[in-house]
N, CA and C atoms as a LAMMPS dump frame, in Angstrom:
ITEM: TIMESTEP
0
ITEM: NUMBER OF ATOMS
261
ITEM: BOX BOUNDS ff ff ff
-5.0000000000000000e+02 5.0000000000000000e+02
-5.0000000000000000e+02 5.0000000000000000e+02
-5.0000000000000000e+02 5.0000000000000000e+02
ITEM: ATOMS id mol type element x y z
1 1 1 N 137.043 -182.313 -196.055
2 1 2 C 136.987 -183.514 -196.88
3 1 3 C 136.286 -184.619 -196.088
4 2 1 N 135.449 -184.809 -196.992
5 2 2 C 135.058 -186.444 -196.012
6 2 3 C 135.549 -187.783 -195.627
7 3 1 N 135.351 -188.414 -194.492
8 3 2 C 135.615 -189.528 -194.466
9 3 3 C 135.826 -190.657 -195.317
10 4 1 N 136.777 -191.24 -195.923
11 4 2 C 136.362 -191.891 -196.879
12 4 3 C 136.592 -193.253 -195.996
13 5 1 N 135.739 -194.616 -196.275
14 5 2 C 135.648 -195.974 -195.61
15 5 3 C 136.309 -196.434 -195.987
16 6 1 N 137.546 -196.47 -196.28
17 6 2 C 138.555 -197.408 -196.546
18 6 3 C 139.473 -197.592 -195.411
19 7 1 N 139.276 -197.513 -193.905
20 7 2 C 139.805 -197.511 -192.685
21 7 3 C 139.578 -198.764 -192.499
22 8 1 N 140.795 -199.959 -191.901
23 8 2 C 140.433 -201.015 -191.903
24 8 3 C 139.092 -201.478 -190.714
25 9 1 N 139.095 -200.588 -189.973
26 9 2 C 137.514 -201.119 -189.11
27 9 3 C 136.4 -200.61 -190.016
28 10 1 N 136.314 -200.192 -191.324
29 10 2 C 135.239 -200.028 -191.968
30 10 3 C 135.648 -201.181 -193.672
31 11 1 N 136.595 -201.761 -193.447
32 11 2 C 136.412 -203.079 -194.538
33 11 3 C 135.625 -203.947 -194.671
34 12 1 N 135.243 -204.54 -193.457
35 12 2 C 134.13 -205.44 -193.705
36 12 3 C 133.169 -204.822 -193.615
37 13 1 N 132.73 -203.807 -193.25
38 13 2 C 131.191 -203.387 -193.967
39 13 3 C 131.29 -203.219 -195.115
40 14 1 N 132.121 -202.782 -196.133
41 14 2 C 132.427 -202.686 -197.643
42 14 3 C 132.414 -203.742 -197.854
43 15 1 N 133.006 -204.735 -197.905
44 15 2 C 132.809 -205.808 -198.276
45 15 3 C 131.737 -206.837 -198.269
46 16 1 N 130.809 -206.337 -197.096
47 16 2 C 129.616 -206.597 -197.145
48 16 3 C 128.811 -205.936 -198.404
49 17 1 N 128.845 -205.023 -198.335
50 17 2 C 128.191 -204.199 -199.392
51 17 3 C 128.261 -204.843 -201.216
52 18 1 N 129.636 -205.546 -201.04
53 18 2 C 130.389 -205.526 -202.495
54 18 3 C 129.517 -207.13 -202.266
55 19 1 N 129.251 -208.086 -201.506
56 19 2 C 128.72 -209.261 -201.251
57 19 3 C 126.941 -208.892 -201.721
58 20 1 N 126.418 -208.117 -200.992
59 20 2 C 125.038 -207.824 -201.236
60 20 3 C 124.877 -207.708 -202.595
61 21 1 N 125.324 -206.394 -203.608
62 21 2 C 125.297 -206.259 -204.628
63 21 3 C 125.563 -207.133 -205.596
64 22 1 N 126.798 -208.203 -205.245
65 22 2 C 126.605 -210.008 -206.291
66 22 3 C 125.386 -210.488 -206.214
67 23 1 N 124.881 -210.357 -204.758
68 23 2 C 123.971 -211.159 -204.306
69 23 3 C 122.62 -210.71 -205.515
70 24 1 N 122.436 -209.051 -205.647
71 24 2 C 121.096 -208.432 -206.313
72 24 3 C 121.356 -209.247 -207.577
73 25 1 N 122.366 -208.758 -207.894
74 25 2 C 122.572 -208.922 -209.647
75 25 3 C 122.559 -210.151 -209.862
76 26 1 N 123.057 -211.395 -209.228
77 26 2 C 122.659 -212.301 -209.281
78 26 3 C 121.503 -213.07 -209.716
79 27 1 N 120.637 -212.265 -208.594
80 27 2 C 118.876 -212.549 -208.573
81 27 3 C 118.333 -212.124 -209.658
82 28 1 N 119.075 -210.765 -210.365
83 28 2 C 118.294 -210.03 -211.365
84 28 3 C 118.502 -210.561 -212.6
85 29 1 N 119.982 -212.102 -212.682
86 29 2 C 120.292 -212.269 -213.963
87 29 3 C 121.023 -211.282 -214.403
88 30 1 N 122.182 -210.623 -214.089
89 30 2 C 122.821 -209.262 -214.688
90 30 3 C 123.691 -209.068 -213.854
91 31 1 N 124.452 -210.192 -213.874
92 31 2 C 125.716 -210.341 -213.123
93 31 3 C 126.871 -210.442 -214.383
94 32 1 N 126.64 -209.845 -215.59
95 32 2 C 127.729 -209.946 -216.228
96 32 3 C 129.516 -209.392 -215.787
97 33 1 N 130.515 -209.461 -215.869
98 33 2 C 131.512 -208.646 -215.447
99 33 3 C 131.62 -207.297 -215.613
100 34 1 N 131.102 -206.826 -216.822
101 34 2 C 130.898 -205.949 -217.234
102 34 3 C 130.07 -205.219 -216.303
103 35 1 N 128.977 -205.783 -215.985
104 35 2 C 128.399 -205.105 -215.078
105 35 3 C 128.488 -204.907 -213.417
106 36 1 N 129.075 -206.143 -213.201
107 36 2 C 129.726 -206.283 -211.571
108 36 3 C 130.863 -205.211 -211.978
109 37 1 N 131.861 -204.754 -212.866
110 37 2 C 132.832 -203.731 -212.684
111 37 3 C 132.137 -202.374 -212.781
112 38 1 N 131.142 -202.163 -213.328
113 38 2 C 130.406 -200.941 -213.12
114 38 3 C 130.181 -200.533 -211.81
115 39 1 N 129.374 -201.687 -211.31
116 39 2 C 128.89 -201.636 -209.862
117 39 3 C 130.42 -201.4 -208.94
118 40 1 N 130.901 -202.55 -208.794
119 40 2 C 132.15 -202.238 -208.017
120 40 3 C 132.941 -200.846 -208.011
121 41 1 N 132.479 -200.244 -209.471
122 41 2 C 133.82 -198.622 -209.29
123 41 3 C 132.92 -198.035 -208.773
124 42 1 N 131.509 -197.929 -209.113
125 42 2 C 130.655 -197.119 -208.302
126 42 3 C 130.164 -197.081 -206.707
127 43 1 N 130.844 -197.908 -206.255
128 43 2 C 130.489 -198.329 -204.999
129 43 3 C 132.051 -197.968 -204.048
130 44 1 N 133.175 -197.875 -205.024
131 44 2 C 134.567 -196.863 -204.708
132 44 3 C 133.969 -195.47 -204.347
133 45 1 N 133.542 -195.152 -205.842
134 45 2 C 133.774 -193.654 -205.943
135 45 3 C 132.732 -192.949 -204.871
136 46 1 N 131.516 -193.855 -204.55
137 46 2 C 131.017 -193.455 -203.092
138 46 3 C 131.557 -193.499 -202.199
139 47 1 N 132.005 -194.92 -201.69
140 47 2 C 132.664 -194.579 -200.478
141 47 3 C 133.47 -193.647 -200.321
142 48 1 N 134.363 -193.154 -201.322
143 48 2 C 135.289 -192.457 -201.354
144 48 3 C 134.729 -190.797 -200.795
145 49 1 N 133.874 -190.587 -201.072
146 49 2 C 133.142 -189.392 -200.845
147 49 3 C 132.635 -189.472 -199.189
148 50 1 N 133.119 -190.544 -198.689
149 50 2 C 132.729 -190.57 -197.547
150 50 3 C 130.931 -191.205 -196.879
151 51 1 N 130.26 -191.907 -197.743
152 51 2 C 129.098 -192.198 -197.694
153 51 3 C 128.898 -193.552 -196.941
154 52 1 N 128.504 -193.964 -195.864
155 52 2 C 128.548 -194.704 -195.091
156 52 3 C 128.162 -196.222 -195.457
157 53 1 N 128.987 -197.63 -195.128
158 53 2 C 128.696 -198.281 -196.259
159 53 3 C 127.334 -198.82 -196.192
160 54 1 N 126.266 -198.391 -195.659
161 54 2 C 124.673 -198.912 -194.795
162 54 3 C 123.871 -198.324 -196.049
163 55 1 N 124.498 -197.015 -196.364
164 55 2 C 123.531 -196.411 -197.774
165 55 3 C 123.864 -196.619 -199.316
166 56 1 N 125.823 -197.09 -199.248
167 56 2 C 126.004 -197.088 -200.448
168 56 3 C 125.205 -197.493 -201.514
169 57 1 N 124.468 -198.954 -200.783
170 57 2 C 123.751 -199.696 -201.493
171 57 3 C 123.025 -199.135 -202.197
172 58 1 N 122.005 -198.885 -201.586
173 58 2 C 120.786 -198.218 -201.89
174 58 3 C 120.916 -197.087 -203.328
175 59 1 N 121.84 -196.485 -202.948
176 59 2 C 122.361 -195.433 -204.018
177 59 3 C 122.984 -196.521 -205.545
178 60 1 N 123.306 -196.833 -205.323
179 60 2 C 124.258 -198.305 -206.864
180 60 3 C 122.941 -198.903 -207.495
181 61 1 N 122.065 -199.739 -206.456
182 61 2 C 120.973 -200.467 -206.874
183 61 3 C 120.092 -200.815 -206.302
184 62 1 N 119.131 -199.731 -206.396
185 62 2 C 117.765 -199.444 -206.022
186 62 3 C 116.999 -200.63 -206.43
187 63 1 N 116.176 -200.479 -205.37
188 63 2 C 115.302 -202.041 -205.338
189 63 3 C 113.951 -201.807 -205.137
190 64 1 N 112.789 -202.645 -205.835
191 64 2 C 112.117 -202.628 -205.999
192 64 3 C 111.004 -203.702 -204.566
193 65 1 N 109.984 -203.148 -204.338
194 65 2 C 109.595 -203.462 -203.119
195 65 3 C 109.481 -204.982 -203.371
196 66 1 N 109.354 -205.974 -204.369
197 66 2 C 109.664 -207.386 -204.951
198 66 3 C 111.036 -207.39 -204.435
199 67 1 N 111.768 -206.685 -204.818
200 67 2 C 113.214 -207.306 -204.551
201 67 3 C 113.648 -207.061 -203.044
202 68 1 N 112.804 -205.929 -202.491
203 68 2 C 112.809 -206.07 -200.718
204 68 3 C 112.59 -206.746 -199.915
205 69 1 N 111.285 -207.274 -200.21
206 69 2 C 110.486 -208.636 -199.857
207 69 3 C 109.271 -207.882 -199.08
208 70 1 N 109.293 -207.253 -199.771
209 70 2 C 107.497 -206.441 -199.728
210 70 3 C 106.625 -206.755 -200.636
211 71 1 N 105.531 -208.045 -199.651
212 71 2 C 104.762 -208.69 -201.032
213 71 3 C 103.858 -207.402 -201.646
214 72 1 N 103.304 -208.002 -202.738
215 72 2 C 102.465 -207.226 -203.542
216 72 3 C 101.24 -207.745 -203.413
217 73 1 N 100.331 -206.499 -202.736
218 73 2 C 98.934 -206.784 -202.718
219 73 3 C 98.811 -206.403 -201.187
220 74 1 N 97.83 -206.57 -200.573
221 74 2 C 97.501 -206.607 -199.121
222 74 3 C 97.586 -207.745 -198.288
223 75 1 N 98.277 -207.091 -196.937
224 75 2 C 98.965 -208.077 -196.508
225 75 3 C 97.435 -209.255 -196.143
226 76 1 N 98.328 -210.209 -195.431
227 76 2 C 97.343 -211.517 -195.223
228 76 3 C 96.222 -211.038 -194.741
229 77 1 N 94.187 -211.7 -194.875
230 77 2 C 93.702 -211.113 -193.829
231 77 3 C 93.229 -210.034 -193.862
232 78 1 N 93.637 -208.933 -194.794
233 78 2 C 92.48 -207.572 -195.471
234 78 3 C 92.063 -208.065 -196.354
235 79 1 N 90.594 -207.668 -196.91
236 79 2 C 89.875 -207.869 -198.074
237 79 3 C 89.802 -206.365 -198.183
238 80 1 N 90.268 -206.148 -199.582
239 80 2 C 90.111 -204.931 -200.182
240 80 3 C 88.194 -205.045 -200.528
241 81 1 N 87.64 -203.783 -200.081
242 81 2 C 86.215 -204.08 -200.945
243 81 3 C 86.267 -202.999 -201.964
244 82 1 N 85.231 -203.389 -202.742
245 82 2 C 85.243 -202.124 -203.869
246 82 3 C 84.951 -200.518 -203.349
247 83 1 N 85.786 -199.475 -204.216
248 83 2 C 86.105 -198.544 -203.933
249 83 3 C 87.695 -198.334 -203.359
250 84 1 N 88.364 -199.626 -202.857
251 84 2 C 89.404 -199.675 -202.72
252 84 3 C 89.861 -199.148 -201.259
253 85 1 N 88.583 -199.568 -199.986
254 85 2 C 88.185 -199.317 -198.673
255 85 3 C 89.382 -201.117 -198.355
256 86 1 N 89.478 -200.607 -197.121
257 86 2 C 90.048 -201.967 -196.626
258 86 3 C 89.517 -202.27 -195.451
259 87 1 N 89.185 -203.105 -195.019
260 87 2 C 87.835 -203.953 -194.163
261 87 3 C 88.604 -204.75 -193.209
């Protein structure tokens, strides 16, 4: 059986986790309760399986390289030329 993180030296990383995920839904506008209780049982029924709380995230609510803070486009300083060569 796996580890499950509910050991009190693994609470505050859960709770970090349960903080991050207000934090997304927040940003995304879709912080209803309804939907923070979705998130929250799903973020149980992982840990519970033993899934470390560094990945839970990732697994609940996948993020988009915008919501990473991976701008869009090329970074500062390349000029794309045509053909889609970078210079």
């Amino acid at each position: 059986m796996p580890k499950a993180y509910f050991e009190p030296e693994n609470l505050d990383a859960l709770a970090e986790v349960f903080r991050d995920a207000k934090e997304i839904l927040q940003a995304r506008q879709q912080d209803s309760p309804e939907i923070r209780d979705q998130v929250a049982r799903r973020i149980l029924e992982i840990a519970a399986k033993g899934t470390p709380p560094g990945t839970i995230l990732r697994e609940i609510i996948p993020m988009s390289a915008a919501d990473a803070g991976v701008p869009d486009g090329p970074p500062d300083g390349i000029i794309l030329m045509e053909g889609g060569d970078a210079s």
